[in-house]
mmCIF file of the N, C-alpha and C atoms, coordinates in Angstrom:
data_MODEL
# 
_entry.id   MODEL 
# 
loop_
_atom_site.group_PDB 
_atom_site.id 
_atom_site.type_symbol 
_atom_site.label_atom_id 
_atom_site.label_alt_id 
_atom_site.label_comp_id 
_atom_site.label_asym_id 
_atom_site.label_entity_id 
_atom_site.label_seq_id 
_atom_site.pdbx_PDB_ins_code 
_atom_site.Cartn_x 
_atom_site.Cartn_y 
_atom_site.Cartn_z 
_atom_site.occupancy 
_atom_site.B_iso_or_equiv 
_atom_site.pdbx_formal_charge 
_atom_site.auth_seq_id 
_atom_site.auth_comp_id 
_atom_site.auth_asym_id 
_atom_site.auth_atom_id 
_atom_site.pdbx_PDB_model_num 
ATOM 1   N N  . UNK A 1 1  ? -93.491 -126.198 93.532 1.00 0.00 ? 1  UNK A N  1 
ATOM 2   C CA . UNK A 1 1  ? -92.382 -126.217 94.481 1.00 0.00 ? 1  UNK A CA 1 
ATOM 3   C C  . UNK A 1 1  ? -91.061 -126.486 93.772 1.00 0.00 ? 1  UNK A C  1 
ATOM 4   N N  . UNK A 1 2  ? -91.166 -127.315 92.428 1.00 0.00 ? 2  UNK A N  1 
ATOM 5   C CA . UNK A 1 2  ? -89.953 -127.745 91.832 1.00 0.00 ? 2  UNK A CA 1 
ATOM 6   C C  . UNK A 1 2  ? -89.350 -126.290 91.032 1.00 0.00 ? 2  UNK A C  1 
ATOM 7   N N  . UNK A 1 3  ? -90.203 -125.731 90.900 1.00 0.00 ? 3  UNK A N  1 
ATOM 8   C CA . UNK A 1 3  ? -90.102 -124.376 89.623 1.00 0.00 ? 3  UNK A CA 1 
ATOM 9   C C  . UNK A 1 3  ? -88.815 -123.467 90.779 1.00 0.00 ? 3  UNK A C  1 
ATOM 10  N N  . UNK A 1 4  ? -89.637 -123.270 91.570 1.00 0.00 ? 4  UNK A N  1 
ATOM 11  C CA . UNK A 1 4  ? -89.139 -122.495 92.507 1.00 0.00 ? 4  UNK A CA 1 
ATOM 12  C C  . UNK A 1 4  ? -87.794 -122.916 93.449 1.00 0.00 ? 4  UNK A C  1 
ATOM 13  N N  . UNK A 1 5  ? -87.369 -123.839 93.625 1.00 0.00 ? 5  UNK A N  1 
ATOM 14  C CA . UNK A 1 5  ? -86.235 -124.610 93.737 1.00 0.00 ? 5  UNK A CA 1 
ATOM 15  C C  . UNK A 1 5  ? -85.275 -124.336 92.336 1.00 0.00 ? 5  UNK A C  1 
ATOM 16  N N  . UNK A 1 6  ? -85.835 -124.507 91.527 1.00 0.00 ? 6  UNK A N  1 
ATOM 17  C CA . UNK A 1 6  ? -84.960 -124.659 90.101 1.00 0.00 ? 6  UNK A CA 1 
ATOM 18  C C  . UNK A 1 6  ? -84.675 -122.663 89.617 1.00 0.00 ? 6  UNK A C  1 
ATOM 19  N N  . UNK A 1 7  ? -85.460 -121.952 90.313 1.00 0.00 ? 7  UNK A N  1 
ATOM 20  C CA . UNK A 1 7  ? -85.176 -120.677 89.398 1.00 0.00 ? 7  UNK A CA 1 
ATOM 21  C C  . UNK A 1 7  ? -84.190 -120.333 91.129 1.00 0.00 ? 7  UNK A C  1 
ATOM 22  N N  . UNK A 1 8  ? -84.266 -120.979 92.305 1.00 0.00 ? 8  UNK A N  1 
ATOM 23  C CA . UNK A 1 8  ? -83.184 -120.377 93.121 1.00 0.00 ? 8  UNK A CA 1 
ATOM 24  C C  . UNK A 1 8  ? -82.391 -121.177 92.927 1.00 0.00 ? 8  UNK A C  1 
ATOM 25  N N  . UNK A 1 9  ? -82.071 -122.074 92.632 1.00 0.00 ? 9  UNK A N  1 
ATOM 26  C CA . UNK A 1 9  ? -80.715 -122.922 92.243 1.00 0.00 ? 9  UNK A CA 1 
ATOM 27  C C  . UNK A 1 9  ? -80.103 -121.713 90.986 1.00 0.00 ? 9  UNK A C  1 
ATOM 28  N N  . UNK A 1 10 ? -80.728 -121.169 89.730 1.00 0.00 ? 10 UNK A N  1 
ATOM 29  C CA . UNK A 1 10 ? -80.057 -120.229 88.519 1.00 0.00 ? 10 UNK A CA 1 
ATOM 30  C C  . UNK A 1 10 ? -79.733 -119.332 89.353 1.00 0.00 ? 10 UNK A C  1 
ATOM 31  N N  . UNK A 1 11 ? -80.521 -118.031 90.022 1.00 0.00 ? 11 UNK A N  1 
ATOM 32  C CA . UNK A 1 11 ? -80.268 -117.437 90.449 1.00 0.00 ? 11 UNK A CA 1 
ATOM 33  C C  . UNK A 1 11 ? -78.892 -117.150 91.546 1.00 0.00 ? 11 UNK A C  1 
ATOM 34  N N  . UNK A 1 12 ? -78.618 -118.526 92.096 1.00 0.00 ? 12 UNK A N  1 
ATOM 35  C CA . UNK A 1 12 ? -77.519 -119.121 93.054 1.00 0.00 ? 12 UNK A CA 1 
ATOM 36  C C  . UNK A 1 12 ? -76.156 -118.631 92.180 1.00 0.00 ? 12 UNK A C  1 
ATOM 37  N N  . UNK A 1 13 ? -76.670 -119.481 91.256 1.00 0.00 ? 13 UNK A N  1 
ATOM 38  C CA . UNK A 1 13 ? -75.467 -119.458 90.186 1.00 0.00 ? 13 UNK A CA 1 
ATOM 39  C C  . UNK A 1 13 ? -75.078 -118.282 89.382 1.00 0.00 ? 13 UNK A C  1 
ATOM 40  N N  . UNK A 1 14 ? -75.957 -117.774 89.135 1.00 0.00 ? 14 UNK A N  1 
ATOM 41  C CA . UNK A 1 14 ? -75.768 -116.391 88.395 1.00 0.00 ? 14 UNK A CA 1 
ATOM 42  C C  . UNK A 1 14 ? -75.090 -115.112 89.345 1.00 0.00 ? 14 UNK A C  1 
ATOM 43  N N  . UNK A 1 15 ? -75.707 -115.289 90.649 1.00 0.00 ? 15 UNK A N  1 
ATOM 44  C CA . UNK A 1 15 ? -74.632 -114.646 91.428 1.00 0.00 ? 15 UNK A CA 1 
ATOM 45  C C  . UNK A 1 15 ? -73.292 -114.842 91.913 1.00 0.00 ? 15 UNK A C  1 
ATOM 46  N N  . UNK A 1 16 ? -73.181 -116.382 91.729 1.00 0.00 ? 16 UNK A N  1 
ATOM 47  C CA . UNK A 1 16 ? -71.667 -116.523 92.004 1.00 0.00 ? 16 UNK A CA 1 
ATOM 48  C C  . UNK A 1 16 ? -70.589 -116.115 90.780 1.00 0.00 ? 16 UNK A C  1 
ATOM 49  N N  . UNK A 1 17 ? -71.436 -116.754 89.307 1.00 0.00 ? 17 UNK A N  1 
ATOM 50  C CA . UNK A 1 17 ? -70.549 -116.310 88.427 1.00 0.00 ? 17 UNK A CA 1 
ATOM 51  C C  . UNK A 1 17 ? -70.015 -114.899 88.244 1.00 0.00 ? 17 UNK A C  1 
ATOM 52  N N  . UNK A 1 18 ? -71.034 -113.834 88.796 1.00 0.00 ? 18 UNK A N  1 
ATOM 53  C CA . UNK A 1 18 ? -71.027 -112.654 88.685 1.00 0.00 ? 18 UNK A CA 1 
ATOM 54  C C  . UNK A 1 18 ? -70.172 -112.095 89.469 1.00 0.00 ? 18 UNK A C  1 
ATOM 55  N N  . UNK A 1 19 ? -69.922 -112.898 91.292 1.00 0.00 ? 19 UNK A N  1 
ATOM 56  C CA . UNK A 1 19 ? -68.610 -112.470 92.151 1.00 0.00 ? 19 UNK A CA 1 
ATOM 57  C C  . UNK A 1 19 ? -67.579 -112.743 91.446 1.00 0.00 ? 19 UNK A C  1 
ATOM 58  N N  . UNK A 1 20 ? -67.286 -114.509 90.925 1.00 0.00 ? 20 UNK A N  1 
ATOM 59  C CA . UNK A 1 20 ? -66.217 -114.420 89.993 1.00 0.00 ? 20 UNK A CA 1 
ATOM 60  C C  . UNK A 1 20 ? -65.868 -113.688 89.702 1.00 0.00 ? 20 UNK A C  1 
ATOM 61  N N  . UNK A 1 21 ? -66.627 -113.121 88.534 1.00 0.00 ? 21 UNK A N  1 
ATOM 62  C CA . UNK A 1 21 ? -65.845 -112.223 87.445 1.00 0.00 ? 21 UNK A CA 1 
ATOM 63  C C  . UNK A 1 21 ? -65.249 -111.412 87.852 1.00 0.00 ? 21 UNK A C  1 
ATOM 64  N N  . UNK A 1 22 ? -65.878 -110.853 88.942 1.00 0.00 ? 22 UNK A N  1 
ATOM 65  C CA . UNK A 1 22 ? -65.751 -108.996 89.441 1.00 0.00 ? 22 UNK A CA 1 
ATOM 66  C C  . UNK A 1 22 ? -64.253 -109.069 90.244 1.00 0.00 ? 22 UNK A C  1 
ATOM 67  N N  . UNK A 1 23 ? -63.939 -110.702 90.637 1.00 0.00 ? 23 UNK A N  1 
ATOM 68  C CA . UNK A 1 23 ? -62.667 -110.823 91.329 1.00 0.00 ? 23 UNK A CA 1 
ATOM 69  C C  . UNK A 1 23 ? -61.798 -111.321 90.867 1.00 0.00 ? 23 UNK A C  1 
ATOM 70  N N  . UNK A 1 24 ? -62.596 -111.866 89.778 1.00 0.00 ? 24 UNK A N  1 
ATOM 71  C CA . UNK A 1 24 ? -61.413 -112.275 88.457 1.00 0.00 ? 24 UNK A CA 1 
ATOM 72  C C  . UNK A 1 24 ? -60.375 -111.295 87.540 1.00 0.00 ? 24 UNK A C  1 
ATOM 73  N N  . UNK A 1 25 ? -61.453 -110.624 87.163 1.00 0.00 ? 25 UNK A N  1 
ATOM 74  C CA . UNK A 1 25 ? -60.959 -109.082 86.798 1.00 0.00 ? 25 UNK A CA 1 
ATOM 75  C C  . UNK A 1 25 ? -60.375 -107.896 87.617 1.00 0.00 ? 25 UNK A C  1 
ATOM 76  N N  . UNK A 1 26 ? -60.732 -107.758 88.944 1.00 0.00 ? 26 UNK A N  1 
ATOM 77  C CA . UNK A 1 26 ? -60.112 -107.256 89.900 1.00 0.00 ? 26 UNK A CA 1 
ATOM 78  C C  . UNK A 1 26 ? -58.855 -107.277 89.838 1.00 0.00 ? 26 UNK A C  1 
ATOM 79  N N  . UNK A 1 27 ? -58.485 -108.986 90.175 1.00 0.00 ? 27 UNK A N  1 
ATOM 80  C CA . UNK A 1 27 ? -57.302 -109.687 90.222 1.00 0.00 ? 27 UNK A CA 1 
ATOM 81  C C  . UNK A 1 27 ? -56.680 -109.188 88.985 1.00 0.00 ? 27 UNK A C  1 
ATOM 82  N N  . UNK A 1 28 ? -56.782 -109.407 87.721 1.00 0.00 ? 28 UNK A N  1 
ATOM 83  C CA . UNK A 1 28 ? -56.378 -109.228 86.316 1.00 0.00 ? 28 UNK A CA 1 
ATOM 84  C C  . UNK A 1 28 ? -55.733 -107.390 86.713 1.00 0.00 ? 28 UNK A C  1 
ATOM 85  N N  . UNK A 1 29 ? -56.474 -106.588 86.804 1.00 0.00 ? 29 UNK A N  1 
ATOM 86  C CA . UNK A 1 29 ? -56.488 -105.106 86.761 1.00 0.00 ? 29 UNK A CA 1 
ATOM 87  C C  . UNK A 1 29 ? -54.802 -105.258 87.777 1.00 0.00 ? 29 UNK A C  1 
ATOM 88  N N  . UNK A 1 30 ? -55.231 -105.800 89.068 1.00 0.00 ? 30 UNK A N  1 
ATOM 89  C CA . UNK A 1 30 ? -54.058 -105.576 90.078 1.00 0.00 ? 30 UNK A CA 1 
ATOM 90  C C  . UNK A 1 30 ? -52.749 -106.113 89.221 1.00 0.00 ? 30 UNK A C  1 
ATOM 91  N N  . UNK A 1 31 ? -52.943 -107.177 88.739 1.00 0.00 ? 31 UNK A N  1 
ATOM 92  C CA . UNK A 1 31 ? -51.746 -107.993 87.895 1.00 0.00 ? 31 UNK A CA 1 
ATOM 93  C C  . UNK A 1 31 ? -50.609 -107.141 87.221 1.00 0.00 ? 31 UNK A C  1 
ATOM 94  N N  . UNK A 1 32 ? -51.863 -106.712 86.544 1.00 0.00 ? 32 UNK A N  1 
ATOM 95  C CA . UNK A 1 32 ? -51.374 -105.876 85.148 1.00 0.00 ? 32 UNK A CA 1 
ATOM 96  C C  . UNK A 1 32 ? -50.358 -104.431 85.973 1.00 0.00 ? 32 UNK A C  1 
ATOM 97  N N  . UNK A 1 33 ? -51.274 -103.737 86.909 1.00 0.00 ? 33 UNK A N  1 
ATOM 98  C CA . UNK A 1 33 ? -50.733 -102.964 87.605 1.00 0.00 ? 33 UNK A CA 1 
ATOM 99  C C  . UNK A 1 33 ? -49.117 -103.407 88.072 1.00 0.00 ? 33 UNK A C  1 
ATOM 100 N N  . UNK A 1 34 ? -48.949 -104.269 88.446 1.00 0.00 ? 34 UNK A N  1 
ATOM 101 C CA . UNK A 1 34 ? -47.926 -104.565 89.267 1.00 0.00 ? 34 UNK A CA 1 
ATOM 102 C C  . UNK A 1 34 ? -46.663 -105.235 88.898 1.00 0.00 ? 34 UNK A C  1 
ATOM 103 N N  . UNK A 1 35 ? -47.361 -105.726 87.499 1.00 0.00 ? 35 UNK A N  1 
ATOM 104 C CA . UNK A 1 35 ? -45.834 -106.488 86.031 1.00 0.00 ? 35 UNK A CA 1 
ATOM 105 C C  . UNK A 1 35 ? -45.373 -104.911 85.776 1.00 0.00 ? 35 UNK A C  1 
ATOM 106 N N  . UNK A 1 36 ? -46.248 -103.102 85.793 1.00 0.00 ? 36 UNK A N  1 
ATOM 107 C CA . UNK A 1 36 ? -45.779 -102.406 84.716 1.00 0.00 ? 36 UNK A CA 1 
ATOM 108 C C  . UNK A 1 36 ? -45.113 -101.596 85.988 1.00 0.00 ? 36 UNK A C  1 
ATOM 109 N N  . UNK A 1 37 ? -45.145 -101.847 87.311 1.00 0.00 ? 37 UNK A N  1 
ATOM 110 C CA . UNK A 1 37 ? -44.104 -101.387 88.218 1.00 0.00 ? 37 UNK A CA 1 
ATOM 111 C C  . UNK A 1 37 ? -43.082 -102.042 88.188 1.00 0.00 ? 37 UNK A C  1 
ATOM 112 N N  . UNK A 1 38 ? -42.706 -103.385 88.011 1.00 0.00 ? 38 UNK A N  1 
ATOM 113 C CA . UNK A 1 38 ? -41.789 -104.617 87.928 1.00 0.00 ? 38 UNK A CA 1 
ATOM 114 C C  . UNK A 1 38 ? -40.762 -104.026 86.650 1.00 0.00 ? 38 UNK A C  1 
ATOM 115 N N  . UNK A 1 39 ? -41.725 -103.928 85.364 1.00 0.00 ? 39 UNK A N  1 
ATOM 116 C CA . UNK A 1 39 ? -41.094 -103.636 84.366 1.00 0.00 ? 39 UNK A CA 1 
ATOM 117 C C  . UNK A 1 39 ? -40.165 -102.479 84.814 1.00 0.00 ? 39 UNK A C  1 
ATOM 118 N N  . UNK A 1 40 ? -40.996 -101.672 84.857 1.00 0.00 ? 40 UNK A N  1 
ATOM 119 C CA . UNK A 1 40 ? -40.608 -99.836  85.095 1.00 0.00 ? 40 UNK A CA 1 
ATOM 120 C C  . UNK A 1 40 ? -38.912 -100.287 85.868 1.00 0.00 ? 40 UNK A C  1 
ATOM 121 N N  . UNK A 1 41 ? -39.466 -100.711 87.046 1.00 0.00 ? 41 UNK A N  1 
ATOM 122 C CA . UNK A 1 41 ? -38.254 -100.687 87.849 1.00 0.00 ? 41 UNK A CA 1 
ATOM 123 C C  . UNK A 1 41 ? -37.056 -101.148 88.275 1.00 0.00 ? 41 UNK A C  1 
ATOM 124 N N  . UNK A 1 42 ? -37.282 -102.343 87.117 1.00 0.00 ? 42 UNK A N  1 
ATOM 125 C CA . UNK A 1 42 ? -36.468 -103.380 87.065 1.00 0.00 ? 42 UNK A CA 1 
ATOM 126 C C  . UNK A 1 42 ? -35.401 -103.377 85.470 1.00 0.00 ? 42 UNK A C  1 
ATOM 127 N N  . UNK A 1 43 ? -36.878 -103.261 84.930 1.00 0.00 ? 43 UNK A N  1 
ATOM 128 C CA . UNK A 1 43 ? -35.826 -103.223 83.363 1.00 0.00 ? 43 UNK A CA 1 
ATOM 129 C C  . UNK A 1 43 ? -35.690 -102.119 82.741 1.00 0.00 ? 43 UNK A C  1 
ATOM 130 N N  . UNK A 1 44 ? -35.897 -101.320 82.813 1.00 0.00 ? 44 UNK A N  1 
ATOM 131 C CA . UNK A 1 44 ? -35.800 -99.798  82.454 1.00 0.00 ? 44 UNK A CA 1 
ATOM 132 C C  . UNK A 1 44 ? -34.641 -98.842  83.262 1.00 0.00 ? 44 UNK A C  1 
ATOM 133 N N  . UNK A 1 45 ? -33.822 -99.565  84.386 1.00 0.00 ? 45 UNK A N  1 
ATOM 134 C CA . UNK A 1 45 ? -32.731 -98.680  85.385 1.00 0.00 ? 45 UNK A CA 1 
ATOM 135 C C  . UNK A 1 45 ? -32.318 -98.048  84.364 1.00 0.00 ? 45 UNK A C  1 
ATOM 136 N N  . UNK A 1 46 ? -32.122 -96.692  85.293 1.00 0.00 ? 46 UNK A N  1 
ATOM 137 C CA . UNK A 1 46 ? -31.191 -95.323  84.328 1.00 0.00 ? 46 UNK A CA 1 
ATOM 138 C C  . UNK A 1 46 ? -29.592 -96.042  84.163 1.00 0.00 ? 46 UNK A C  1 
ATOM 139 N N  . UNK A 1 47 ? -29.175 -95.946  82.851 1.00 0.00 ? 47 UNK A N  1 
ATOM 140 C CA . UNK A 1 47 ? -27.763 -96.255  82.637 1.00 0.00 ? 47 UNK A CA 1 
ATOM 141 C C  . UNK A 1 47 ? -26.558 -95.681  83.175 1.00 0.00 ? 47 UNK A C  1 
# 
């Protein structure tokens, strides 16, 4: 009963780390997206 408690407790965890990431990096991807519109449009104006 303890085994089985202990491999769904990893399993618990291994799926959360795994949402993390996927929204960690998500987040990261959108970031990046949205500094190189900032840049573009902000510091680059036609002279």
């Amino acid at each position: 009963m303890y085994d089985a408690s202990q491999l769904a407790t990893a399993m618990l965890t291994l799926v959360f780390a795994g949402a993390l990431f996927v929204t960690g990096q998500s987040f990261i991807e959108q970031r990046v997206q949205h500094d190189v519109l900032y840049a573009t449009s902000h510091l680059l104006r036609p002279l």
